[in-house]
C-alpha positions as MATLAB code, in Angstrom:
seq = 'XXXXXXXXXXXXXXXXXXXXXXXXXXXXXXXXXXXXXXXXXXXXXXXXXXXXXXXXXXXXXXXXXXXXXXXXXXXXXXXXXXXXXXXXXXXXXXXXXXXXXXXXXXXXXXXXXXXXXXXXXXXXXXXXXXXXXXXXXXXXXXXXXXXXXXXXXXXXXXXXXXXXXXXX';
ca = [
      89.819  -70.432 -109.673;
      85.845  -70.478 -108.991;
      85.955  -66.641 -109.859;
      87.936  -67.338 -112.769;
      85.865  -70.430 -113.999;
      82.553  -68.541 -113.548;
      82.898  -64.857 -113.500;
      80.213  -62.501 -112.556;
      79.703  -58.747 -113.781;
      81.879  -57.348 -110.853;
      84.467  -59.919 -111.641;
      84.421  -60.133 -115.617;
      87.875  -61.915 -115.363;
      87.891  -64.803 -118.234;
      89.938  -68.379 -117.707;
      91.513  -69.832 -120.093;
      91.256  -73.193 -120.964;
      94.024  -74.714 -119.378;
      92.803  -72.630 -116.063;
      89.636  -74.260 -116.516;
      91.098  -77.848 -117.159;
      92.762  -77.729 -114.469;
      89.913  -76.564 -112.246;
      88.019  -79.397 -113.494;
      90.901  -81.735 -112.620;
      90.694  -80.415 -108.492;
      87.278  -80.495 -108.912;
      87.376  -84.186 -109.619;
      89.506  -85.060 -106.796;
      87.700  -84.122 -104.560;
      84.756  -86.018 -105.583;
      82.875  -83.598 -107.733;
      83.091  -85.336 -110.991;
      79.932  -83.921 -113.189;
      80.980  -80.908 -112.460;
      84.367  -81.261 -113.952;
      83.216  -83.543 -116.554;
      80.568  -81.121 -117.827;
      83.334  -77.874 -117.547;
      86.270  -80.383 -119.615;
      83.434  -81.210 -122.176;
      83.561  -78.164 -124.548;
      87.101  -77.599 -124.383;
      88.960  -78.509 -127.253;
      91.551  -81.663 -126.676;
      93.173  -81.019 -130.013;
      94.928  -78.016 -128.455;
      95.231  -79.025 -125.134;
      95.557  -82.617 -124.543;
      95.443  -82.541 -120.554;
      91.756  -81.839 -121.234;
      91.415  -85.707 -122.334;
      93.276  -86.783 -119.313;
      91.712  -85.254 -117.111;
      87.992  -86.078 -118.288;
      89.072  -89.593 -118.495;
      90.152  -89.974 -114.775;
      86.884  -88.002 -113.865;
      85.396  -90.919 -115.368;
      87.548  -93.683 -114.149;
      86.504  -92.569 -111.077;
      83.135  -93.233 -111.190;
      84.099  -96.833 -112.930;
      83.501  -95.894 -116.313;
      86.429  -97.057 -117.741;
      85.002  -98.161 -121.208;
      83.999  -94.397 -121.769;
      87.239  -93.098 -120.522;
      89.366  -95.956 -123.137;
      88.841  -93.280 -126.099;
      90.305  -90.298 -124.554;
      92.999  -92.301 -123.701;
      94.138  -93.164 -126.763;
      93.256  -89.890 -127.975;
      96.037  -88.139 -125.276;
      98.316  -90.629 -126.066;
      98.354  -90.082 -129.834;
      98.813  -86.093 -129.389;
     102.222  -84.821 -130.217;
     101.802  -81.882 -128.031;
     102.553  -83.832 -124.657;
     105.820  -84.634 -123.143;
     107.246  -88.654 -123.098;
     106.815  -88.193 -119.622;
     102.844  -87.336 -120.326;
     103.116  -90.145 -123.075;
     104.198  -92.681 -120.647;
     102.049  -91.833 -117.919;
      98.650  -91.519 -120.416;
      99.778  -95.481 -121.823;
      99.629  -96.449 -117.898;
      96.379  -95.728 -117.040;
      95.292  -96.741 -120.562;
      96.963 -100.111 -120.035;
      95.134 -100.138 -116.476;
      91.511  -99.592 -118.436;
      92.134 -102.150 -121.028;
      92.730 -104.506 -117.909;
      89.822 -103.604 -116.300;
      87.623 -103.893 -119.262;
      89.024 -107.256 -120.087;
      90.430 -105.982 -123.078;
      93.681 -108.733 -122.470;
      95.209 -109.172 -125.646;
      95.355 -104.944 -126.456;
      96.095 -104.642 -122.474;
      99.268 -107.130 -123.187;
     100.677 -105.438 -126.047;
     100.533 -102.058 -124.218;
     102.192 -103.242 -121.358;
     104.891 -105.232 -123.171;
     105.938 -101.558 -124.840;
     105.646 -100.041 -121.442;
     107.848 -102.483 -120.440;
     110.682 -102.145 -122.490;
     110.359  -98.019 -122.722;
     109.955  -97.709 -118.944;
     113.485 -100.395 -118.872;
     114.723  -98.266 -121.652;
     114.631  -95.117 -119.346;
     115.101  -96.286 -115.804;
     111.503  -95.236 -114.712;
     111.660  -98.155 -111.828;
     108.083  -96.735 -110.730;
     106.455  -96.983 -113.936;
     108.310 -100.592 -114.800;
     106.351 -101.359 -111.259;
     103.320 -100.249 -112.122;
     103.292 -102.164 -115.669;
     104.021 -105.171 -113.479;
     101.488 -105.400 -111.237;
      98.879 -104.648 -113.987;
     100.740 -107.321 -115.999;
      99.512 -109.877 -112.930;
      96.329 -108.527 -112.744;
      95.623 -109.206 -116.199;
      97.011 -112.689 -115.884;
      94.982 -113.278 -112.771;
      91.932 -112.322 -114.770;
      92.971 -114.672 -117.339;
      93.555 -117.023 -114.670;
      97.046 -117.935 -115.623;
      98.254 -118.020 -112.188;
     101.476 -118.834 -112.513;
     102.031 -116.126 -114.423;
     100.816 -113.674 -112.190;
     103.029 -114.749 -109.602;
     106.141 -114.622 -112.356;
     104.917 -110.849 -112.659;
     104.467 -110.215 -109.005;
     107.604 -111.504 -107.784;
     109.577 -109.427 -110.293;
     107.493 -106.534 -108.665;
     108.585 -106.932 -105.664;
     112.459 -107.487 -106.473;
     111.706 -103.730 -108.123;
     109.794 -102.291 -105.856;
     109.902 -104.545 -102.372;
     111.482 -101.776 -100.180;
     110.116  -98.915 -101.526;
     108.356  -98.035  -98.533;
     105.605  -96.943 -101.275;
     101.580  -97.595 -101.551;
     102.499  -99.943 -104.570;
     105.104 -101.844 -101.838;
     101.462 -101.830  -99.457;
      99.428 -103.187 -102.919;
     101.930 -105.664 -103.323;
];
């Protein structure tokens, strides 16, 4: 997509936005987060949404969740992405509010995630929600609570043979 991305005068082919989102979303995989940051930056979120995602796990990857919480919220409030999107978008939000010690906006999140994820059999995502449920607890220190959290975890996802089964 480099080609695409940046084009030269013997290769005047254009990308188009969601080429170069997407670019920007390898490019921050594999560790080169400026770059993608500074190619998602003057796209245009309002029409394509992924552009927010993206930018914000470029910066959650270099810890900066606080910066990354508005984009966030932004993706999740579009109504051109999928529940799927939706669901997945209110995840990693939940996970910055947790980080940033944001409890109380963290714990309302993840009691909706709960219920939706229940709602629609998404055992992964009802997993996920769980563990940063006890992480937020254990911040809190409200141990017990934690452990109420993690042991429902594991009765989900105990013998998943998954990285969330290792994390557990």
């Amino acid at each position: 997509l480099n080609p695409l991305v940046r084009p030269t005068r013997k290769s005047p082919l254009l990308a188009t936005d969601a080429d170069k989102a997407e670019y920007a979303s390898c490019l921050a995989r594999v560790g080169a987060t400026e770059e993608a940051i500074d190619i998602l930056k003057p796209l245009e979120g309002e029409k394509l949404p992924e552009v927010w995602f993206y930018e914000s796990h470029a910066l959650i990857s270099q810890w900066q969740y606080h910066e990354a919480i508005p984009l966030l919220e932004r993706y999740v409030r579009s109504q051109n992405i999928s529940e799927y999107q939706r669901l997945l978008g209110q995840l990693n939000l939940a996970s910055a509010l947790v980080y940033e010690r944001r409890h109380v906006e963290a714990d309302r999140l993840l009691e909706e995630l709960f219920k939706e994820t229940l709602r629609q059999k998404l055992k992964f995502f009802e997993g996920i929600a769980l563990h940063l449920s006890a992480v937020n607890a254990l911040l809190r220190k409200q141990f017990s609570e934690a452990e109420r959290y993690l042991d429902e975890e594991e009765k989900l996802l105990g013998n998943s043979n998954s990285i969330e089964e290792f994390f557990l």
